[in-house]
C-alpha beads as a LAMMPS data file, in Angstrom:
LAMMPS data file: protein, C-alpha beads

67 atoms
66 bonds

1 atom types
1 bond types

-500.0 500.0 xlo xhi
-500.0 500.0 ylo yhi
-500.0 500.0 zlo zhi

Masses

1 110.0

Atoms # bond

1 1 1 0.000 0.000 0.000
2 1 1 2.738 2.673 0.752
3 1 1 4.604 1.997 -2.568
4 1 1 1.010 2.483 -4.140
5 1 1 0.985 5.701 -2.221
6 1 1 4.669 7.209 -2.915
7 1 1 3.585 6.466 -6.628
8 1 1 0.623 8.465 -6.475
9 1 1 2.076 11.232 -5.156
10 1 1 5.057 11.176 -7.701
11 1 1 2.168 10.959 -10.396
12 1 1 0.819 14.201 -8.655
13 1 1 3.350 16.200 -9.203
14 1 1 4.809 15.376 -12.531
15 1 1 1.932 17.374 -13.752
16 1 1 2.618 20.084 -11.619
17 1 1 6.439 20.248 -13.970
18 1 1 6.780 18.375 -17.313
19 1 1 3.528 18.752 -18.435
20 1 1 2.907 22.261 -17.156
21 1 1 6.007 22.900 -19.268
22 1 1 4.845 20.908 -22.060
23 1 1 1.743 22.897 -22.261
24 1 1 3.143 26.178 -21.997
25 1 1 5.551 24.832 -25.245
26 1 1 8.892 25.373 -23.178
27 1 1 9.308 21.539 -21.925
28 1 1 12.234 21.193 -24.505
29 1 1 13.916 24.350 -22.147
30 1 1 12.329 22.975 -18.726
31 1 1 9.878 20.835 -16.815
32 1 1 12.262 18.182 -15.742
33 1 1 16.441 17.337 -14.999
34 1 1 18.570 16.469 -18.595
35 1 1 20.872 17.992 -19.787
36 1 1 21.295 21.134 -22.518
37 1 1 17.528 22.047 -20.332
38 1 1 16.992 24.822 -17.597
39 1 1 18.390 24.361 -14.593
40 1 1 15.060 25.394 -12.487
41 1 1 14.345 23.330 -9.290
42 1 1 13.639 23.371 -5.725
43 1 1 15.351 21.934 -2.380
44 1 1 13.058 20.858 -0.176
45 1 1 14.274 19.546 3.594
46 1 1 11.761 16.677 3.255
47 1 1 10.946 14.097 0.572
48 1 1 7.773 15.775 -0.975
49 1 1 7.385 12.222 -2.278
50 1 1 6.335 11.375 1.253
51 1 1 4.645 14.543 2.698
52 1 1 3.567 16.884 -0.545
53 1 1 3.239 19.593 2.488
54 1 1 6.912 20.127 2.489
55 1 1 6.437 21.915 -0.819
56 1 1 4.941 25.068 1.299
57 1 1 9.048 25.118 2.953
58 1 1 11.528 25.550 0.547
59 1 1 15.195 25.614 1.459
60 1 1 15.907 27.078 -2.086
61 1 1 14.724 28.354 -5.478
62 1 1 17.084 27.651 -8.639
63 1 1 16.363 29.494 -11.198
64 1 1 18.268 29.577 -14.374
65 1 1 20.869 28.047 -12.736
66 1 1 21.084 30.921 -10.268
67 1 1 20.084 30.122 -6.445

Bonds

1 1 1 2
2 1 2 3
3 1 3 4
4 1 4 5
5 1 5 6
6 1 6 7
7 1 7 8
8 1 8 9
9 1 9 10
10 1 10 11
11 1 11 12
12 1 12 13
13 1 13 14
14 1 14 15
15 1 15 16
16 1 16 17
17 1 17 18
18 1 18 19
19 1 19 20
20 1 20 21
21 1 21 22
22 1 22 23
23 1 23 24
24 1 24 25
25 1 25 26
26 1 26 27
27 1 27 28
28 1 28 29
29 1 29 30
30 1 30 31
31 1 31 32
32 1 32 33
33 1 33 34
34 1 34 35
35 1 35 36
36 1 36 37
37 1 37 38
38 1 38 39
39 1 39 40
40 1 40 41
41 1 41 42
42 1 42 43
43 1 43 44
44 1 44 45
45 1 45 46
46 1 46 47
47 1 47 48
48 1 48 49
49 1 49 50
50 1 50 51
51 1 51 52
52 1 52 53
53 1 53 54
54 1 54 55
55 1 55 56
56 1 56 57
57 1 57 58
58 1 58 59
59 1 59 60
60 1 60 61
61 1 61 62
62 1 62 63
63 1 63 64
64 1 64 65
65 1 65 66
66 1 66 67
């Protein structure tokens, strides 16, 4: 059941990046990690994999590479 769980959640927020992007028409420049993309991510102190709550607490906001 908690595998069933953590793959929900990870389900929940690949919207919320790739396909976002996607939509938007800049998910060859961002949405996810690879390389030649964006480097735009966030730390969190938690596994939001486990507690999607932890998104409201970054630690830090890449943006362009730039913290």
């Amino acid at each position: 059941m908690q595998c069933f769980l953590k793959q929900q959640r990870k389900f929940q927020l690949l919207p919320a990046t790739l396909r976002n992007a996607q939509l938007a028409g800049i998910g060859e420049v961002t949405g996810s990690i690879a390389p030649g993309k964006s480097a735009d991510f966030i730390v969190t102190r938690e596994n939001p994999l486990e507690d999607l709550w932890t998104l409201q607490h970054l630690e830090l906001v890449v943006c362009c590479g730039r913290a």
